[in-house]
Residue frames relative to the residue before (quaternion, step in Angstrom):
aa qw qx qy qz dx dy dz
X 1.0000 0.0000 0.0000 0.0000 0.00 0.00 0.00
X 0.3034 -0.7405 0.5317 0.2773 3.53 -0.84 0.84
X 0.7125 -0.4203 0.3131 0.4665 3.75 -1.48 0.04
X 0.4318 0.7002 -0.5605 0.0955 3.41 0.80 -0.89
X 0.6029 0.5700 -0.3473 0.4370 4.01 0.81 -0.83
X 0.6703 0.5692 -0.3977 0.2618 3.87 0.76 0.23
X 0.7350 0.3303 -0.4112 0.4261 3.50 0.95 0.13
X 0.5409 0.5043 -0.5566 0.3786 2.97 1.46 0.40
X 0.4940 0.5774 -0.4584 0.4610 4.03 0.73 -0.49
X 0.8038 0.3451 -0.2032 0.4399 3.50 0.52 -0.93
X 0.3852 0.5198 -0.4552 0.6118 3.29 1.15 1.27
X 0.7809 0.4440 -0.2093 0.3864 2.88 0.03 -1.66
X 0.6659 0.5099 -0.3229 0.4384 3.80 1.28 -0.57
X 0.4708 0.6377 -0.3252 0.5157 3.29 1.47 -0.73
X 0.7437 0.4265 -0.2795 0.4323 3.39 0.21 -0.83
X 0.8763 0.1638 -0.2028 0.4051 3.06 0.47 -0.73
X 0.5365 0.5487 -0.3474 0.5388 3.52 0.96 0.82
X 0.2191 0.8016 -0.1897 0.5230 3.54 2.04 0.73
X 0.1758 -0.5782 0.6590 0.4478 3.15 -0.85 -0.09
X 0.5565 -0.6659 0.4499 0.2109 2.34 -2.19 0.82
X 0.0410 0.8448 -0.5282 0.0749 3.92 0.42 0.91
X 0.6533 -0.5551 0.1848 0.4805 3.87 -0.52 0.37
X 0.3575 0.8369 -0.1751 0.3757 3.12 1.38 -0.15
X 0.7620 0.4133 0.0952 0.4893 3.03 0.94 -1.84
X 0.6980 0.4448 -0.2398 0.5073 2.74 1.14 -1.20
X 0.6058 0.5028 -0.3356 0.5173 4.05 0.92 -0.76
X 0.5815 0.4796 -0.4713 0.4579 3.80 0.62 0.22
X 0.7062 0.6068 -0.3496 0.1039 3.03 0.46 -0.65
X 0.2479 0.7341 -0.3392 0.5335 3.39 2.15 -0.07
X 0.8695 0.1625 -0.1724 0.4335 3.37 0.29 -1.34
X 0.4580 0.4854 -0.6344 0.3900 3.60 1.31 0.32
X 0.6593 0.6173 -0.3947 0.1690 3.78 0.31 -0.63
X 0.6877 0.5772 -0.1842 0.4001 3.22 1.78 -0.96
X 0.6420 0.5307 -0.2403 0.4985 2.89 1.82 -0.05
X 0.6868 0.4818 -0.4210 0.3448 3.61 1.34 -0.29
X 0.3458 0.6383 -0.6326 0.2697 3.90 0.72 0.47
X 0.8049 0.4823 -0.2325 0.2559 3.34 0.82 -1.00
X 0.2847 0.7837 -0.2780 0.4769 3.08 2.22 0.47
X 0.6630 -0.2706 0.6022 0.3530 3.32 -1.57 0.08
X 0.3101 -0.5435 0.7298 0.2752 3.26 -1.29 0.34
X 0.6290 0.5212 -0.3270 0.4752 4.28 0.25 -0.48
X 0.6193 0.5569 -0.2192 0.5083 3.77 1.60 -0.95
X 0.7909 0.4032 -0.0684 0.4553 3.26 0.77 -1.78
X 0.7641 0.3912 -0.3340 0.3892 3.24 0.18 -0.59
X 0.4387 0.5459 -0.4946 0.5146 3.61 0.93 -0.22
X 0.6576 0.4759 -0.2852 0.5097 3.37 0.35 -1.93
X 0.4127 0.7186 -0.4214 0.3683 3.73 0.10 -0.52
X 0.8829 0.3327 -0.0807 0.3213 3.04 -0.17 -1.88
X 0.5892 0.5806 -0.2794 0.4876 3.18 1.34 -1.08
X 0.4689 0.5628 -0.3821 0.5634 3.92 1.21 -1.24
X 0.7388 0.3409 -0.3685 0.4496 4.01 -0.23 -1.19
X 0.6497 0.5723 -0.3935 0.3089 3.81 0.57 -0.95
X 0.7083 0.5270 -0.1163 0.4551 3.59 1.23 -1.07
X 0.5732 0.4229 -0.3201 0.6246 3.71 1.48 -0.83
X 0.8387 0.2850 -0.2550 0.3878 3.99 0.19 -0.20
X 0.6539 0.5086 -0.4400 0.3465 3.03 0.97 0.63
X 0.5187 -0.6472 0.4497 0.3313 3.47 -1.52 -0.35
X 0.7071 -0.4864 0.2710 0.4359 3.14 -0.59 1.69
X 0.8172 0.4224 -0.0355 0.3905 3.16 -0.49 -1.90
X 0.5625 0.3320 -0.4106 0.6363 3.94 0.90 -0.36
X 0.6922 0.5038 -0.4206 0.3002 3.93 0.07 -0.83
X 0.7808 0.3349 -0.3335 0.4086 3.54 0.75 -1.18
X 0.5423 0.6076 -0.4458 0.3715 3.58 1.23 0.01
X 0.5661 0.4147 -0.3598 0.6149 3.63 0.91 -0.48
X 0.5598 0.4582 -0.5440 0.4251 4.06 0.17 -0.27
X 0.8652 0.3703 -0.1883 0.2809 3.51 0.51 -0.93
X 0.3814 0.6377 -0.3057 0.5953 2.94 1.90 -0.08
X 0.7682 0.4040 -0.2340 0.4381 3.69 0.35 -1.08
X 0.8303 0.3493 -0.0581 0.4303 3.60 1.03 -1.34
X 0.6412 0.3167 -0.2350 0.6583 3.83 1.33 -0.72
X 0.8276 0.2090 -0.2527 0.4556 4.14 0.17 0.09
X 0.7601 0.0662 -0.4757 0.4376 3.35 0.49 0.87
X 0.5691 -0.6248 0.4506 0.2876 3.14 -1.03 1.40
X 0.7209 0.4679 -0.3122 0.4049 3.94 0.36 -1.03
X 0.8185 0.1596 -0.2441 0.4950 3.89 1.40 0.57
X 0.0833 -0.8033 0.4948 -0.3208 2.62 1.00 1.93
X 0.2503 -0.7666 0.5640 0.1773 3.95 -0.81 0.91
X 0.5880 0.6512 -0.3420 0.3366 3.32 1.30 0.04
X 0.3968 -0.7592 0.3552 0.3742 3.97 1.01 1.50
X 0.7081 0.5862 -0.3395 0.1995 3.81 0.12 -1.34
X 0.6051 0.6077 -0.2770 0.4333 3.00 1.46 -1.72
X 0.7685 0.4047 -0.3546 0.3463 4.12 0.31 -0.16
X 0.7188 0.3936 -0.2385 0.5210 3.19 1.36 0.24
X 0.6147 0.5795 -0.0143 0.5348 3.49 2.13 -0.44
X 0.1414 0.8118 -0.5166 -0.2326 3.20 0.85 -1.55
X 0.7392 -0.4577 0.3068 0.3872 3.38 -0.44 -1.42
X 0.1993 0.7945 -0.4538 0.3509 2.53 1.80 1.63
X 0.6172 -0.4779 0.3924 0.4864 3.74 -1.34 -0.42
X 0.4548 0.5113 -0.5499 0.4789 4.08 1.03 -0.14
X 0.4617 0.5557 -0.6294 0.2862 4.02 0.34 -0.44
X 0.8308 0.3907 -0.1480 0.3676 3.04 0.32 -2.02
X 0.3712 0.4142 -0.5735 0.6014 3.98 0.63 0.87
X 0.6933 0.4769 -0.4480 0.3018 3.42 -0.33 -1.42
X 0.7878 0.4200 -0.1597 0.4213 3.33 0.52 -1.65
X 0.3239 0.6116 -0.4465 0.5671 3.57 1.48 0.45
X 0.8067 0.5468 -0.1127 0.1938 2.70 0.35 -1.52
X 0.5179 0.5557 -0.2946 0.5798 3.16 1.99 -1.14
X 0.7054 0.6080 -0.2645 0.2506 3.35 0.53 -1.45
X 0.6936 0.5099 -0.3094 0.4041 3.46 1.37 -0.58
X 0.3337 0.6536 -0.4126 0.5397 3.55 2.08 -0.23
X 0.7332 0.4783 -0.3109 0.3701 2.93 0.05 -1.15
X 0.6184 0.4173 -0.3100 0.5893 4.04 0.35 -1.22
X 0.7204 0.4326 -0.4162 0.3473 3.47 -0.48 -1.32
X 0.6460 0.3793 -0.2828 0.5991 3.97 1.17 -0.74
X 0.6298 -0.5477 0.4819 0.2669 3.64 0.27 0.51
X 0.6527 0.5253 -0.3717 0.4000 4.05 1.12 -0.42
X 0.0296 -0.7400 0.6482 0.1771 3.45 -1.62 -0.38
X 0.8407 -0.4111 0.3100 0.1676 3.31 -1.20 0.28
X 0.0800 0.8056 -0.5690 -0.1444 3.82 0.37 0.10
X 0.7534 0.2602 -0.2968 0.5259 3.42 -1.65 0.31
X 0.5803 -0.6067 0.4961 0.2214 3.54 -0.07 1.02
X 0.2008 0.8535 -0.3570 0.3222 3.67 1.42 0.88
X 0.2099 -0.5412 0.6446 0.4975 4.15 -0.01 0.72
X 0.6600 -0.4139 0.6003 0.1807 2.42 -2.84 0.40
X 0.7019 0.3935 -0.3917 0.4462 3.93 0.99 -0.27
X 0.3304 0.6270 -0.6231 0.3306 3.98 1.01 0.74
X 0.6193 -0.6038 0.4289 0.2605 3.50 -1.24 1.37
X 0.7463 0.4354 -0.3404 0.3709 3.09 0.68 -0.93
X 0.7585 0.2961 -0.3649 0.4514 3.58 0.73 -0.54
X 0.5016 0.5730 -0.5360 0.3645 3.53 0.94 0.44
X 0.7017 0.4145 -0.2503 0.5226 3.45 1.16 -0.72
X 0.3091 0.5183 -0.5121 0.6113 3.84 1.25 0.94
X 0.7510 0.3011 -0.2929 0.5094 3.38 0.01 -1.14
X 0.5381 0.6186 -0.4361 0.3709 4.00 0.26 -0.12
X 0.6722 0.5195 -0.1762 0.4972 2.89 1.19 -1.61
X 0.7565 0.3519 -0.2172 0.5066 3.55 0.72 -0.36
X 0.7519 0.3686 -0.0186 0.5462 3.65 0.28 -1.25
X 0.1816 -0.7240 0.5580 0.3625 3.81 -1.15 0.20
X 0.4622 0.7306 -0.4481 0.2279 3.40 1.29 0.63
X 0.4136 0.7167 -0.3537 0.4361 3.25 1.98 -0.61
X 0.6742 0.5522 -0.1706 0.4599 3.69 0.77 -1.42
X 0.7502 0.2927 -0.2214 0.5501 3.58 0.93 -0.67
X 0.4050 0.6029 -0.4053 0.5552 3.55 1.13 0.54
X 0.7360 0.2960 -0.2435 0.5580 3.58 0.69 -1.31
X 0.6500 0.3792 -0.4701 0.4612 3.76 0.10 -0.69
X 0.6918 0.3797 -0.4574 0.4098 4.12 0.23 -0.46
X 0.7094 0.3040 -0.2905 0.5656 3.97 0.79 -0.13
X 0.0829 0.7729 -0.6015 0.1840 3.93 0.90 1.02
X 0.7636 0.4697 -0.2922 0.3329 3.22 0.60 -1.13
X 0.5874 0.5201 -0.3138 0.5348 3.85 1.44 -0.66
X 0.6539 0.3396 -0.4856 0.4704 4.07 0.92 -0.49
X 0.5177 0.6185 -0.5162 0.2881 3.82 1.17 -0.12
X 0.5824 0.7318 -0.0693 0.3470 3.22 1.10 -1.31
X 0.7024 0.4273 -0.1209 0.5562 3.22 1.19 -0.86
X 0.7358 0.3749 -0.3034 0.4753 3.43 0.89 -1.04
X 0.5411 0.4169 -0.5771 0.4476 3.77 1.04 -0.14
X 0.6875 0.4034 -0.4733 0.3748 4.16 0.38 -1.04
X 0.6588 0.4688 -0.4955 0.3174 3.83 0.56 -0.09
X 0.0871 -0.8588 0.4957 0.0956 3.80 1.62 -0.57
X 0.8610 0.1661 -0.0243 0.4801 3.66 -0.67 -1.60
X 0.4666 0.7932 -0.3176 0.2286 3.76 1.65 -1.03
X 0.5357 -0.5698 0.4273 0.4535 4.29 -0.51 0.05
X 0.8077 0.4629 -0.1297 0.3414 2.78 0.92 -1.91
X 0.4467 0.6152 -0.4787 0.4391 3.70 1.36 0.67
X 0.3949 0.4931 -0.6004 0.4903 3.91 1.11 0.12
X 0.8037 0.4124 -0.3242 0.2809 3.64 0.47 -0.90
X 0.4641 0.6236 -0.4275 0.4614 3.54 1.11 -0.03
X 0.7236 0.4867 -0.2680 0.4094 3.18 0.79 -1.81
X 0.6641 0.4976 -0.3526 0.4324 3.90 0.73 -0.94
X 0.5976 0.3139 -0.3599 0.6441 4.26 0.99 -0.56
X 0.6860 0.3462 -0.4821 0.4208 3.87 0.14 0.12
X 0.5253 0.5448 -0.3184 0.5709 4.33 1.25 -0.02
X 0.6070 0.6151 -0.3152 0.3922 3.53 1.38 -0.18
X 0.7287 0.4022 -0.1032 0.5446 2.88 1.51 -1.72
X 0.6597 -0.4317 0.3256 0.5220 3.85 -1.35 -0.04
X 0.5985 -0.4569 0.4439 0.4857 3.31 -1.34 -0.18
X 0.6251 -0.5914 0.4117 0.3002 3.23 -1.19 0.68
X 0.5237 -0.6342 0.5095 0.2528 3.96 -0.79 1.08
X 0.5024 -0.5635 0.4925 0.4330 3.67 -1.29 -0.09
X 0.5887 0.5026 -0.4237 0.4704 3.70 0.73 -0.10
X 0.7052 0.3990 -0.3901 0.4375 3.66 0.98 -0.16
X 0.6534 0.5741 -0.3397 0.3579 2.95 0.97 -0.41
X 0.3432 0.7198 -0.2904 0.5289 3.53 1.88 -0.34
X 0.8605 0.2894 -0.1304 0.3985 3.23 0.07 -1.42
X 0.6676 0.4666 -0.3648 0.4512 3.36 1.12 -0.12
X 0.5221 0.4885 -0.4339 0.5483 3.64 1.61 -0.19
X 0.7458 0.4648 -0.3343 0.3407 3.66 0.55 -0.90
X 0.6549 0.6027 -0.2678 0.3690 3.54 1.37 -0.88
X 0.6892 0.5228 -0.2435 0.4385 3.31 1.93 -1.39
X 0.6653 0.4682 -0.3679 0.4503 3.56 1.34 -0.07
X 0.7202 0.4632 -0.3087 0.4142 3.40 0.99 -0.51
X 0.3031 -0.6333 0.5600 0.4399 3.83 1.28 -1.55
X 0.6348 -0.4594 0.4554 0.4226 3.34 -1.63 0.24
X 0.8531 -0.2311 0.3319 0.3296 3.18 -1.46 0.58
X 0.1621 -0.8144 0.5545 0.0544 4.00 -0.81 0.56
X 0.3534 0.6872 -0.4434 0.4542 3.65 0.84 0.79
X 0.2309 0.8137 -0.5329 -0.0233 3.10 -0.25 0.92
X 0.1813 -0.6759 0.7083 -0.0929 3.54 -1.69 1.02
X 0.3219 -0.5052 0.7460 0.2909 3.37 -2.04 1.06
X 0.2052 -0.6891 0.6930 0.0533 2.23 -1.50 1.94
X 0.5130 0.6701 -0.4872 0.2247 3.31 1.16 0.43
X 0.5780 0.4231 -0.5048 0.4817 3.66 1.57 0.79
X 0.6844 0.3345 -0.4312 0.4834 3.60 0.49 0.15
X 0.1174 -0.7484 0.6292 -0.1737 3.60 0.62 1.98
X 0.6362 -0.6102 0.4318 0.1909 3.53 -1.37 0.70
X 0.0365 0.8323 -0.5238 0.1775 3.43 -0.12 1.66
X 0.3537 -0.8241 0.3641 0.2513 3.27 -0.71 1.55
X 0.5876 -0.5930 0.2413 0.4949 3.46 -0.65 -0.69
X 0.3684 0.6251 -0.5183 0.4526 3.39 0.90 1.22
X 0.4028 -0.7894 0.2971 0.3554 3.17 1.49 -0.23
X 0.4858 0.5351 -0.4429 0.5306 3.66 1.55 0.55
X 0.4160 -0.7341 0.5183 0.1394 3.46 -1.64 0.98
X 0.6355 -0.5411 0.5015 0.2278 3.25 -1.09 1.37
């Protein structure tokens, strides 16, 4: 099978790895019709999460989104924070996303950082810079899918982590060393080191 099936998986993970807002939730019809043409290692993860989201109740779903993703720091969708915390390397890193982004002509909606899976895996879907974003922060989607463990929304980690190669022994290091220790403990407002292209005006 050729790649052609990645930017549509990397949609289809976006979406469902979202909040769930009414929006989100009405794709999900058309994320299913698209995962036959998936991996089976891609889809069926993606699958489950698709069944988790069509049977539920609005208002119970986005409460467990925020429960799972805004209150515990250690399953955060936001890649940098597991290799960064809330140190000053964040704010490079997140420079760093941000120039993917321009150099691909995209930007951010909802005043969202540039390292939120989902809109990194937008930019996948479009750009092959999105893709070389996730494979260089392999070790933070590792990270997440162990703190999500028992969670729904690990089918969806696991199905953008079936996208990327297998993970190297040096990642696999850093995710043993990072999950015992946590991200970095420095902490800084990173709301002054705000994302500034290289014209030197802020976004």
């Amino acid at each position: 099978m050729s790649e052609d099936w990645r930017p549509v998986a990397a949609r289809a993970a976006s979406l469902l790895l979202r909040y769930p807002d009414p929006e989100t939730l009405a794709a999900v019809p058309l994320v299913e019709a698209a995962l036959p043409a998936l991996p089976a290692a891609v889809a069926d993860p993606l699958r489950e999460l698709a069944r988790y989201r069509a049977g539920g109740d609005p208002i119970t779903l986005a409460g467990e989104y925020v429960e799972w993703f805004d209150f515990r720091r250690r399953s955060a969708l936001h890649l940098t924070y597991y290799t960064c915390g809330d140190t000053r390397g964040r704010g490079a890193a997140l420079v760093a996303f941000a120039a993917a982004y321009r150099a691909a002509g995209r930007a951010v909606a909802d005043g969202e950082l540039p390292d939120f899976l989902p809109a990194v895996l937008d930019l996948a879907a479009v750009d092959a810079r999105g893709w070389r974003l996730l494979r260089a922060h392999r070790v933070g989607l590792d990270l997440l899918a162990r703190a999500l463990a028992d969670v729904p929304y690990a089918h969806g980690v696991a199905a953008v982590r079936a996208m990327l190669p297998p993970a190297g022994a040096a990642d696999v290091a850093a995710a043993v060393r990072l999950a015992r220790t946590g991200p970095p403990a420095e902490r800084v407002g990173l709301g002054d080191a705000g994302l500034v292209d290289s014209t030197g005006t802020r976004r």
